[in-house]
C-alpha positions in Angstrom: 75.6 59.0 89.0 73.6 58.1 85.4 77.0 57.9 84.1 78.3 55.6 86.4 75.2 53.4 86.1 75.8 53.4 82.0 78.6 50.7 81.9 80.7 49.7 79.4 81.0 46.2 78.1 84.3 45.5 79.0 83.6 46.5 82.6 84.0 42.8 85.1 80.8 42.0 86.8 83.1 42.4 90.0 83.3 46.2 89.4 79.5 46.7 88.3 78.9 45.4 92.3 80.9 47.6 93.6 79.6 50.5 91.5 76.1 49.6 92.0 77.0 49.8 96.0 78.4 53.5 95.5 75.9 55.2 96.8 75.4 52.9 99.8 79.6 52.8 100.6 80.1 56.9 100.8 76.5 57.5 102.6 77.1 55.0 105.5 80.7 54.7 106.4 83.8 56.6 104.8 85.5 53.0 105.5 83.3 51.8 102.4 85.9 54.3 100.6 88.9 52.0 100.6 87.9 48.9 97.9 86.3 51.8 95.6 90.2 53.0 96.2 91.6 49.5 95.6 89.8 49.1 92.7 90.5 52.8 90.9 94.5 51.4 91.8 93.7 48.0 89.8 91.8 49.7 86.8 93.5 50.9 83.5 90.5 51.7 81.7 91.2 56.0 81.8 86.9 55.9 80.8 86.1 53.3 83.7 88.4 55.4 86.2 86.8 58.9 85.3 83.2 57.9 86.2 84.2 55.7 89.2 86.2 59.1 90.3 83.1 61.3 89.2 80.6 59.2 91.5 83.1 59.9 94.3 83.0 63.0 94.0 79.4 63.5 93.5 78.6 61.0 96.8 81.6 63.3 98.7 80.0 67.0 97.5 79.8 68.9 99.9 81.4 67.3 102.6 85.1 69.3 102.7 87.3 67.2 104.6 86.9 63.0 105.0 90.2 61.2 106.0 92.3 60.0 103.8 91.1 55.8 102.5 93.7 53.5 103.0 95.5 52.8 99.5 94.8 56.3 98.4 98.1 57.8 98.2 99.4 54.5 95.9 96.2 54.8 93.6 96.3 58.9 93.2 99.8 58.4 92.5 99.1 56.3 89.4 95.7 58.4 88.4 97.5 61.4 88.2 99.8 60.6 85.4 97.0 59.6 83.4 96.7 60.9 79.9 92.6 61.6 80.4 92.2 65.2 81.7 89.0 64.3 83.7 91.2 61.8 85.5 93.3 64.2 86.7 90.8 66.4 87.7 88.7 64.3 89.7 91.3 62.8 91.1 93.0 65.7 92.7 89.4 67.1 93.8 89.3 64.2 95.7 92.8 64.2 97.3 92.3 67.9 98.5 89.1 66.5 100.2 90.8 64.0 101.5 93.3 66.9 103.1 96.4 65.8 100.6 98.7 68.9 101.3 101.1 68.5 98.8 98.1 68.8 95.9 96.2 71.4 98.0 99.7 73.5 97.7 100.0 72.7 93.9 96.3 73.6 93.4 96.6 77.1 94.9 99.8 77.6 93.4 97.8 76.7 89.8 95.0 79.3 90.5 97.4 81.7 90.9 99.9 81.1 87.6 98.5 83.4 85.0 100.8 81.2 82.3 98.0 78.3 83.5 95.2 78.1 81.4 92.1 80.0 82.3 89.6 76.6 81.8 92.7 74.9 84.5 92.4 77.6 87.1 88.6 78.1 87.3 88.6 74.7 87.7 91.1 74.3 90.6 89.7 77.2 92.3 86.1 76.0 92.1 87.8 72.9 94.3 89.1 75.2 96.5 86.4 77.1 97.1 84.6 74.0 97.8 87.1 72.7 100.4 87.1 76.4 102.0 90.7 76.5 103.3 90.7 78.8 106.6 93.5 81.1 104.9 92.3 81.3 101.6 89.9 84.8 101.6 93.5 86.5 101.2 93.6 84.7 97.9 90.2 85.1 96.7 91.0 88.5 97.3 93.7 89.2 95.3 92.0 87.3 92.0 89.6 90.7 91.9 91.9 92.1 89.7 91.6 88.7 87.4 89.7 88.9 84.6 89.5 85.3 84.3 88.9 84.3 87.8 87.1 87.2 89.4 83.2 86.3 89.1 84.1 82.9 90.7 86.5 84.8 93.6 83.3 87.2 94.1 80.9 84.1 94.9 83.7 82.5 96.7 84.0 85.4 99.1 81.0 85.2 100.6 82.0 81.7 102.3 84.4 84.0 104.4 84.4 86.7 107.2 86.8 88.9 106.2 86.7 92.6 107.3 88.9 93.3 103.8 86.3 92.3 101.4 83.7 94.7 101.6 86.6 97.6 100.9 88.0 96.1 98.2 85.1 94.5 96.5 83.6 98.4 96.8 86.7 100.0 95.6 87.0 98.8 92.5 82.9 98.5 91.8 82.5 100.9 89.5 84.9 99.2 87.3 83.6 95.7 86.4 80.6 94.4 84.2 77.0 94.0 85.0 77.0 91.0 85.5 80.2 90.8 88.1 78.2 93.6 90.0 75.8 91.4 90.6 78.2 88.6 91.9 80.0 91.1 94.2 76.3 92.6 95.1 75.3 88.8 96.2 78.1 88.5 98.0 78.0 92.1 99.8 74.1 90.9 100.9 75.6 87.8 102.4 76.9 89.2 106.0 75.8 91.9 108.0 79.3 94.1 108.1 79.2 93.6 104.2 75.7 94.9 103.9 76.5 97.7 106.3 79.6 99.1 104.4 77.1 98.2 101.0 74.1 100.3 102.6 76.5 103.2 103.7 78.2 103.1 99.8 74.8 103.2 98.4 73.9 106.2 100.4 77.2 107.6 99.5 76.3 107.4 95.6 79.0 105.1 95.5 76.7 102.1 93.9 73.7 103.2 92.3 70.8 102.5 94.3 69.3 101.1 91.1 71.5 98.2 91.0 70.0 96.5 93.7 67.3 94.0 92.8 64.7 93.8 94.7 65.7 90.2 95.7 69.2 91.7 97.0 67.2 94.2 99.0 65.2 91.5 100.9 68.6 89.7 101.1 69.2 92.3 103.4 66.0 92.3 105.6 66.9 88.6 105.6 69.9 89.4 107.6 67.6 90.3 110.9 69.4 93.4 111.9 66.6 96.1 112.7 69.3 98.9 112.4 70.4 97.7 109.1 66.5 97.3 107.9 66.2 100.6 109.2 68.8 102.0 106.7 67.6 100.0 104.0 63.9 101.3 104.2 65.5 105.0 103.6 67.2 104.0 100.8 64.6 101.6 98.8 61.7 102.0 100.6 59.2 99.2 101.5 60.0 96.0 99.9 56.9 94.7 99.8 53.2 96.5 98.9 49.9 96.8 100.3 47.4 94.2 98.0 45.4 97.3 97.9 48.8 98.9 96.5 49.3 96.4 94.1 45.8 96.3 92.6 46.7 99.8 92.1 49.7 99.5 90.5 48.2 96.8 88.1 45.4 98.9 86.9 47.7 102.1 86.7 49.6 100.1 84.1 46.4 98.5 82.2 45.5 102.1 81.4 49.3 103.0 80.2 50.0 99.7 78.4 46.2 99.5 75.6 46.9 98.3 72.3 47.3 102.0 71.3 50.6 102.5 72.9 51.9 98.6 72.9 51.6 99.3 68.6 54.3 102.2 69.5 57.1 99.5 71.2 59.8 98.5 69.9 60.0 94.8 70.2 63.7 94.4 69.5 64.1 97.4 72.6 62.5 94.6 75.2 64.1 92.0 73.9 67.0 93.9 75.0 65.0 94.8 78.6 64.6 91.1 78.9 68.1 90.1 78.7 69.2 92.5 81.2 66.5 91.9 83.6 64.4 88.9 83.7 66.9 86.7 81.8 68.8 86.1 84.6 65.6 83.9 85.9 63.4 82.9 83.3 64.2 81.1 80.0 62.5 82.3 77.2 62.9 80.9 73.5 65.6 78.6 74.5 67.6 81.7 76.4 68.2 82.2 79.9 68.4 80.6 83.5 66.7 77.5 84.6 65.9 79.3 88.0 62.0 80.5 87.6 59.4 79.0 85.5 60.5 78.9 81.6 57.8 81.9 79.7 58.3 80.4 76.5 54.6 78.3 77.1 53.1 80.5 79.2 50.5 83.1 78.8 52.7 85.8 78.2 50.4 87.5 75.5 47.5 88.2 78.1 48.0 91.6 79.6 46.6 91.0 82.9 48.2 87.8 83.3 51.7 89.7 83.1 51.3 92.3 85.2 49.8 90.0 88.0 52.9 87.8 87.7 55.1 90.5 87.8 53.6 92.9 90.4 52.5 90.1 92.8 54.5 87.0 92.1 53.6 86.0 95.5 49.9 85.7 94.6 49.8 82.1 93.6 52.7 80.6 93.7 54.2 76.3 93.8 56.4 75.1 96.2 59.1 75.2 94.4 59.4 78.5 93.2 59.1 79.7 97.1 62.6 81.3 98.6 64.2 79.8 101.6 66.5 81.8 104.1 69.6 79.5 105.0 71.2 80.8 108.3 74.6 79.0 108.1 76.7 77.8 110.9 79.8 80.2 110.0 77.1 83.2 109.5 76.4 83.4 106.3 73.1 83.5 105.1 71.3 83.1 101.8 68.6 83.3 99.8 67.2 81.1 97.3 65.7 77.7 96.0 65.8 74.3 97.9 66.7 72.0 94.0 67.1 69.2 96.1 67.4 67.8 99.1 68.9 64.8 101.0 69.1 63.2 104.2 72.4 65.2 105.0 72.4 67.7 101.7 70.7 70.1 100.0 71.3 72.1 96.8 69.9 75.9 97.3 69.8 77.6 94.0 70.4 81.8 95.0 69.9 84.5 92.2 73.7 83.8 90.5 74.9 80.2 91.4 73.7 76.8 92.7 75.3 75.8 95.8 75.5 72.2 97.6 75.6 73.1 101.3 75.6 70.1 104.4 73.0 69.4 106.5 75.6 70.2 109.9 76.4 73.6 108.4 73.1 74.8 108.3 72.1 76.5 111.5 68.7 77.5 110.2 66.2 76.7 107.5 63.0 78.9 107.1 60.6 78.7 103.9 59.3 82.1 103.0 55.8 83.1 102.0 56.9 84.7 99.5 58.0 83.9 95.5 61.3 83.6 94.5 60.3 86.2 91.8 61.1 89.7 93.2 58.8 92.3 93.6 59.5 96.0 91.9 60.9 94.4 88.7 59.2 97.5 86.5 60.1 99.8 89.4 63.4 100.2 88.3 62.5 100.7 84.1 61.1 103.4 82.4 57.6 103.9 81.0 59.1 103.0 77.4 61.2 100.2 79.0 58.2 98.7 80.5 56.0 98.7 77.5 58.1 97.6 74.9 59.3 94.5 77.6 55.6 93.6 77.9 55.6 94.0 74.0 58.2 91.7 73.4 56.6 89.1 76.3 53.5 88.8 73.5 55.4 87.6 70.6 55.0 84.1 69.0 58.5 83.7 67.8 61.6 84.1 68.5 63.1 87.3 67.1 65.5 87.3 64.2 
């Protein structure tokens, strides 16, 4: 919306109206659709036309089907042969919102053309996934053997109840990065059947128990299935600790971690530990995720202060770091971040994306006690992993 608001000089005072009333016109009746419509059909400025198409779209997110505004078909007709790319693309994300079948079929058929640029068909199956066609699991489904596509087909997989998933997403596991592991372990945390067939691979030694983070694991508690729980317990143990446990733990590692044994780190080692596992999170020296608190100010060089954090994040903790469980209508439930919220909207960031989900296909909200911040992050490392990670967590600069 900032860039709609940052108009051009050659824009009429006539449009600036009726893009200062955007807001107003998609929040209180879709009818206030059809003169934003008339006037995308009357416009010829390609710049003009891309942010009054972007502020539809971000005043329509979420929402996956609003009927068609009178004058649409004449206007998208036009917009789509414009020469601006953005056009295009905002245009037809529009049009499959507003149920256009002829650009929903030419938008599946573009996801699946490997002679279509990659940048072209992430980007019509991010609108896909977003509209969530009924039929369209089969499809994400066969994109798992995509290179190009298949992080985004993991995350869009957990939208859908498919008893197919699970298998496949477990059959080729072993085969795929770190990092799309972690999509396909988000997903497989999503629905109870998927966890089930997840908890019986893991005790199959068919995923490492190890690549679970402990924020997948109380994905699974969140699920509310005391059989499943049951399972899980076997195979992680107790997700959370005693205090007494914890104050334990903290003082077991004051005595491994004195200045004797931190001169012994490598530095460059836990820089390395840091990328692969608080990185994901936590930004530090300009690198990483905008989804915990950025280290690069904080007291990173004071022992105690570290080991608190990490051990029991949930000690002290703000609002806005705290995880929500989201019980969705279809099932689904997940785990993360309320970003922002609006009378009928809210944005949940979850450990690997950000997600705009609608107020009437939320079934349940609860606000945990607990920190976004997993517990057992050092559980998982070794005694030199942990202390050259806490080594490289006290440095100044940046590495270089």
């Amino acid at each position: 919306m900032r860039r709609i608001l940052a108009f051009r000089s050659k824009v009429s005072a006539v449009l600036c109206l009726v893009l200062l009333a955007l807001p107003q016109a998609l929040r209180a009746d879709d009818s206030g659709l059809e003169p934003l419509v008339q006037v995308l059909g009357e416009l010829d400025d390609a710049a003009v036309q891309a942010d009054l198409l972007l502020g539809m779209r971000e005043g329509l997110k979420g929402r996956k089907t609003v009927a068609m505004p009178k004058g649409w078909s004449a206007a998208f007709a036009k917009l789509a042969k414009s020469d601006s790319a953005a056009v295009r693309e905002h245009a037809e994300a529009l049009a499959i919102i507003f149920d256009d079948p002829q650009v929903l079929a030419a938008m599946r058929a573009r996801v699946l053309s490997t002679k279509t640029p990659a940048a072209e068909r992430l980007s019509a199956l991010a609108i896909l996934i977003d509209k969530r066609p009924a039929d369209f699991a089969p499809t994400l489904q066969t994109l798992l053997t995509d290179d190009a596509l298949r992080r985004v087909a993991l995350r869009g997989l957990a939208a859908y109840a498919d008893p197919q998933t699970a298998k496949l997403i477990l059959a080729k596991y072993d085969q795929w990065t770190a990092d799309e592991k972690q999509d396909a372990l988000a997903t497989l945390t999503s629905r109870r059947d998927y966890a089930l067939a997840l908890v019986t691979a893991v005790e199959e030694k068919r995923v490492p128990r190890t690549d679970l983070l402990p924020v997948l694991v109380r994905q699974l508690h969140a699920l509310q299935d005391q059989a499943l729980s049951a399972r899980v317990n076997e195979v992680w143990g107790d997700v959370r600790e005693t205090p007494q446990d914890k104050l334990a733990k903290i003082e077991k590692y004051k005595q491994q971690l004195d200045a004797q044994q931190l001169a012994l780190a490598s530095v460059p080692n836990g820089r390395k530990v840091f990328s692969r596992t608080c990185q994901q999170c936590h930004i530090l020296y300009g690198e990483g995720a905008q989804i915990g608190p950025d280290l690069t100010g904080s007291n990173r060089a004071n022992l105690e202060y570290v080991l608190t954090n990490v051990i029991d994040p949930s000690a002290l903790i703000a609002r806005e770091y705290k995880m929500n469980v989201v019980v969705m209508t279809d099932g689904r439930v997940l785990t993360g971040m309320i970003v922002e919220r609006t009378d009928d909207r809210l944005t949940l960031q979850t450990v690997n994306e950000r997600l705009t989900l609608v107020e009437a296909d939320i079934d349940e909200l609860v606000e945990s006690t607990v920190s976004m911040m997993p517990e057992g992050q050092f559980d998982a490392l070794s005694a030199e992993e942990v202390r050259d990670l806490v080594a490289y967590l006290a440095t100044k600069k940046p590495l270089e």
